[in-house]
C-alpha positions as CSV (number, residue, x, y, z in Angstrom):
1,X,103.5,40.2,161.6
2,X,103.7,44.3,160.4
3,X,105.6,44.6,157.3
4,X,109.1,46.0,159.1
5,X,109.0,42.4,161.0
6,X,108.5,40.5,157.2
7,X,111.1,43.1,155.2
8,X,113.5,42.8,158.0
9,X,113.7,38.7,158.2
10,X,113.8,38.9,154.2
11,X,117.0,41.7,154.6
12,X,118.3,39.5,157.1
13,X,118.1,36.2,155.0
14,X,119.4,37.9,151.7
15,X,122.1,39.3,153.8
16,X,123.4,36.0,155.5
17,X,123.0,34.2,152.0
18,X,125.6,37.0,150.9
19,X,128.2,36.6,153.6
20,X,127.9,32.6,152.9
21,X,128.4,33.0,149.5
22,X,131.6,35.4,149.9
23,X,132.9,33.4,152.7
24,X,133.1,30.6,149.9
25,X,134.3,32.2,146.9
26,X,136.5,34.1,149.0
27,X,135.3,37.9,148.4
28,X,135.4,40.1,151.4
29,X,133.7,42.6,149.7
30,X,130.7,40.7,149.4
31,X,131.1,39.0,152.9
32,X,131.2,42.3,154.3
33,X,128.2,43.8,152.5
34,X,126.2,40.3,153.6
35,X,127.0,40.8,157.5
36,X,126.0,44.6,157.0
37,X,122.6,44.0,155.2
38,X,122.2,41.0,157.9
39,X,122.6,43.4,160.6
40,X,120.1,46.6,158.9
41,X,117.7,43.4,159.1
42,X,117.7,42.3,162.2
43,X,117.5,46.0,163.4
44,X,114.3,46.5,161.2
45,X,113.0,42.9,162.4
46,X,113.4,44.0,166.0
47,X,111.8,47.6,165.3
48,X,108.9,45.9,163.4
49,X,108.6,43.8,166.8
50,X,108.5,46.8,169.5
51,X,105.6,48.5,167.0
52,X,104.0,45.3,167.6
53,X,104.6,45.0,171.7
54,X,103.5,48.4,172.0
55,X,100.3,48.1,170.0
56,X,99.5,45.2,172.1
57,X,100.0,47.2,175.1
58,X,97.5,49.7,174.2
């Protein structure tokens, strides 16, 4: 794994863990800001994984 694959699964956890928690308590601010730090995550993750597919193609 290349570090854009680790830091995006880690943006992506923190992220969900935040949308959980203001799903519960009921804060849509913090629901909202969960789902968009998810999403910035998986789009890192998924950049960190074409770096890797095309260094493997080389």
């Amino acid at each position: 794994m290349n570090k854009d694959q680790v830091k995006g699964r880690v943006k992506e956890a923190e992220g969900k863990v935040k949308e959980v928690t203001g799903k519960v308590i009921g804060n849509k601010d913090l629901e909202q800001k969960g789902i968009i730090e998810k999403t910035v995550g998986q789009v890192q993750a998924d950049y960190g994984d074409l770096k890797r597919d095309l260094k493997k193609d080389r």
